[in-house]
C-alpha positions as a Markdown table, in Angstrom:
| # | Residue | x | y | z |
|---|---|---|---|---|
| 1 | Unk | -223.8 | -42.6 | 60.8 |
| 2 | Unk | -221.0 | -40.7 | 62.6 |
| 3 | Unk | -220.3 | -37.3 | 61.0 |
| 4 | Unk | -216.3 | -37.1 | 60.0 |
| 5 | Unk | -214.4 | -33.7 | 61.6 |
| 6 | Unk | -212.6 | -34.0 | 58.0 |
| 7 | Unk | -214.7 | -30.7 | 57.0 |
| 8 | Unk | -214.1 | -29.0 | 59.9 |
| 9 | Unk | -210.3 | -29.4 | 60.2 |
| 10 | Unk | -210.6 | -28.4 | 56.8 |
| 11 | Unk | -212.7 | -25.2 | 57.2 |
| 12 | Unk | -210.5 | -24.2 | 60.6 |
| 13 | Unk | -207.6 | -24.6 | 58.7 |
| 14 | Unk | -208.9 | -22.5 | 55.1 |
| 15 | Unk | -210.2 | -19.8 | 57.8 |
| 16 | Unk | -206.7 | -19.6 | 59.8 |
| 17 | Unk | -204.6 | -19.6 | 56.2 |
| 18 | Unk | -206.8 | -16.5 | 55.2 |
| 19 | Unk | -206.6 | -14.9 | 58.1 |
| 20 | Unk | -202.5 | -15.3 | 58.2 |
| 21 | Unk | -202.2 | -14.8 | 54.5 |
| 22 | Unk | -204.3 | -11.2 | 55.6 |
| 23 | Unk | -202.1 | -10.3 | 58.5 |
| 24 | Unk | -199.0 | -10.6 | 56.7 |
| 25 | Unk | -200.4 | -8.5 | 53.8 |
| 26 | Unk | -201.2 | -6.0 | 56.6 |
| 27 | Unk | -197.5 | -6.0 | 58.3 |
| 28 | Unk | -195.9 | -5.7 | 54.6 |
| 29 | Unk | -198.1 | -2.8 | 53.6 |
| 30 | Unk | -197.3 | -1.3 | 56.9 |
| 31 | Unk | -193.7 | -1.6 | 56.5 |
| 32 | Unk | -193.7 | -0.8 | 53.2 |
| 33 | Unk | -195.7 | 2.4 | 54.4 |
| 34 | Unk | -192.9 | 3.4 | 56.8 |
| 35 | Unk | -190.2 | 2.9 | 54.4 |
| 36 | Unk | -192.0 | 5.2 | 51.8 |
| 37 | Unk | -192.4 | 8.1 | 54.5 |
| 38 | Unk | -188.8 | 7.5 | 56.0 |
| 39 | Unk | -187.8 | 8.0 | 52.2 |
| 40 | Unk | -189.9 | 11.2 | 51.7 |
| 41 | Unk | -188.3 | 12.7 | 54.6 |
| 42 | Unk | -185.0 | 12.0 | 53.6 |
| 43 | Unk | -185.9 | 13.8 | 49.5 |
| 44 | Unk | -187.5 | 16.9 | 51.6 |
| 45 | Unk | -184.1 | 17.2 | 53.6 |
| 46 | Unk | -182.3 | 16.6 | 50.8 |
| 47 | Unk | -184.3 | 19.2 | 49.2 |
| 48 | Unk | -183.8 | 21.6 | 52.3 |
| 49 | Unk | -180.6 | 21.3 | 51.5 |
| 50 | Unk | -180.3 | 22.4 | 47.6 |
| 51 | Unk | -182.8 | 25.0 | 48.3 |
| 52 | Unk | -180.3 | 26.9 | 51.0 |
| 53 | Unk | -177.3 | 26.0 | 48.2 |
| 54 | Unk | -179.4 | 27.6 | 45.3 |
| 55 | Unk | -179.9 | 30.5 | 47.7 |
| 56 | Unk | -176.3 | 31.0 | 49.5 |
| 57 | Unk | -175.1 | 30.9 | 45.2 |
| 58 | Unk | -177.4 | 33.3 | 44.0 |
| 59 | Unk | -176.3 | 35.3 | 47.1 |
| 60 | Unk | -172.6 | 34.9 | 45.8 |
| 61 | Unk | -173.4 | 35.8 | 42.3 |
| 62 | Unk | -175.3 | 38.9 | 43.4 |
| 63 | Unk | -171.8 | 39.9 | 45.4 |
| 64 | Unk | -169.8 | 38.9 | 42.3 |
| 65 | Unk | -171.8 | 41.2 | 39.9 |
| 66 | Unk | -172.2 | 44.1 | 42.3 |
| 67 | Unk | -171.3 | 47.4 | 40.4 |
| 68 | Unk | -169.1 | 48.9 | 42.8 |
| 69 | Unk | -166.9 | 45.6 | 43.5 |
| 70 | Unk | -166.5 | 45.2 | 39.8 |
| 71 | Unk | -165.4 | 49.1 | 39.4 |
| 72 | Unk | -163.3 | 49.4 | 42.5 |
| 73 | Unk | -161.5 | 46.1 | 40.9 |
| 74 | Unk | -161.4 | 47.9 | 37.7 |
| 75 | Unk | -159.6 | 50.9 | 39.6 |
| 76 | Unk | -157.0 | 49.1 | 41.5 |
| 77 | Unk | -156.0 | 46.5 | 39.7 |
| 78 | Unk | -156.5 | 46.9 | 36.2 |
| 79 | Unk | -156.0 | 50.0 | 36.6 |
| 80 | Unk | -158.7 | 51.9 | 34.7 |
| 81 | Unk | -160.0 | 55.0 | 34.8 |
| 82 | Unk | -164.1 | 55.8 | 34.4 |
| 83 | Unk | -165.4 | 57.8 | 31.4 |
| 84 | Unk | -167.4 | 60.1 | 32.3 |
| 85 | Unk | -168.5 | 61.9 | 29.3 |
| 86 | Unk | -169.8 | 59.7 | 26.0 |
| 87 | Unk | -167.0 | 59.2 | 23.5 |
| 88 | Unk | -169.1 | 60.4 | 20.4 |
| 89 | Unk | -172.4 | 62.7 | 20.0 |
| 90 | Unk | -174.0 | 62.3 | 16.2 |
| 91 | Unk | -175.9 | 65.2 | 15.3 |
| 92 | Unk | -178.6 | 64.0 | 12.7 |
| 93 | Unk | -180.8 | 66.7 | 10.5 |
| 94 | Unk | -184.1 | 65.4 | 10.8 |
| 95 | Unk | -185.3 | 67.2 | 7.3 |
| 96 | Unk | -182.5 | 64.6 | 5.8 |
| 97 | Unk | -183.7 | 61.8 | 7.3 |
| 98 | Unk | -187.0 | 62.8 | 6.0 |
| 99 | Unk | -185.9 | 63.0 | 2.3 |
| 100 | Unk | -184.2 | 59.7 | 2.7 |
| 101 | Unk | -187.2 | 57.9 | 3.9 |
| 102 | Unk | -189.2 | 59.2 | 0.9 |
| 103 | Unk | -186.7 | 58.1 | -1.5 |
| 104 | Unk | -186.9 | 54.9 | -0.2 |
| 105 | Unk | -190.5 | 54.6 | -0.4 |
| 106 | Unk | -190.1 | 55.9 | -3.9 |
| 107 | Unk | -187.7 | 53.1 | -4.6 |
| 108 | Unk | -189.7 | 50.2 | -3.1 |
| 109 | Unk | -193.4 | 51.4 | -4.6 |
């Protein structure tokens, strides 16, 4: 009997589909792979970026808030003038204070 090549096309051909099917799996993942780190580098940049923003604002609010800009403005334009001394003292007796706290803990025993 004469042996067919029918199985052996057949193997040759399972062994080359597999072995293509694999090496395209290999070049997707590996572009895939690229694509993912061109795409991390572009969110740390872009990160980079909001970073030096967050810090060039709080910068500006620092300089916006400063006590001397804001009193010199007050000065100039608004033309105010700085208190220096408090506008009221309260003197308290600290014996009355006393009697007042016992008659509250009188009231609310």
């Amino acid at each position: 009997m004469k042996k067919s090549a029918k199985p052996t096309i057949f193997l040759l051909l399972s062994v080359l589909t597999i072995i293509t099917f694999f090496v395209l799996a290999s070049v997707g993942l590996k572009l895939k792979y690229e694509q993912m780190l061109l795409q991390k580098d572009n969110y740390l940049k872009a990160l980079k970026t909001e970073e030096e923003r967050n810090t060039k604002l709080i910068a500006e609010y620092q300089n916006q808030t400063d006590e001397e800009r804001i009193v010199s403005i007050a000065e100039t334009e608004l033309k105010l003038i700085r208190n220096s001394e408090p506008a009221a003292i309260l003197r308290i007796d600290k014996i009355k204070i006393e009697k007042i706290n016992g008659v509250l803990k009188e009231k609310y025993e």
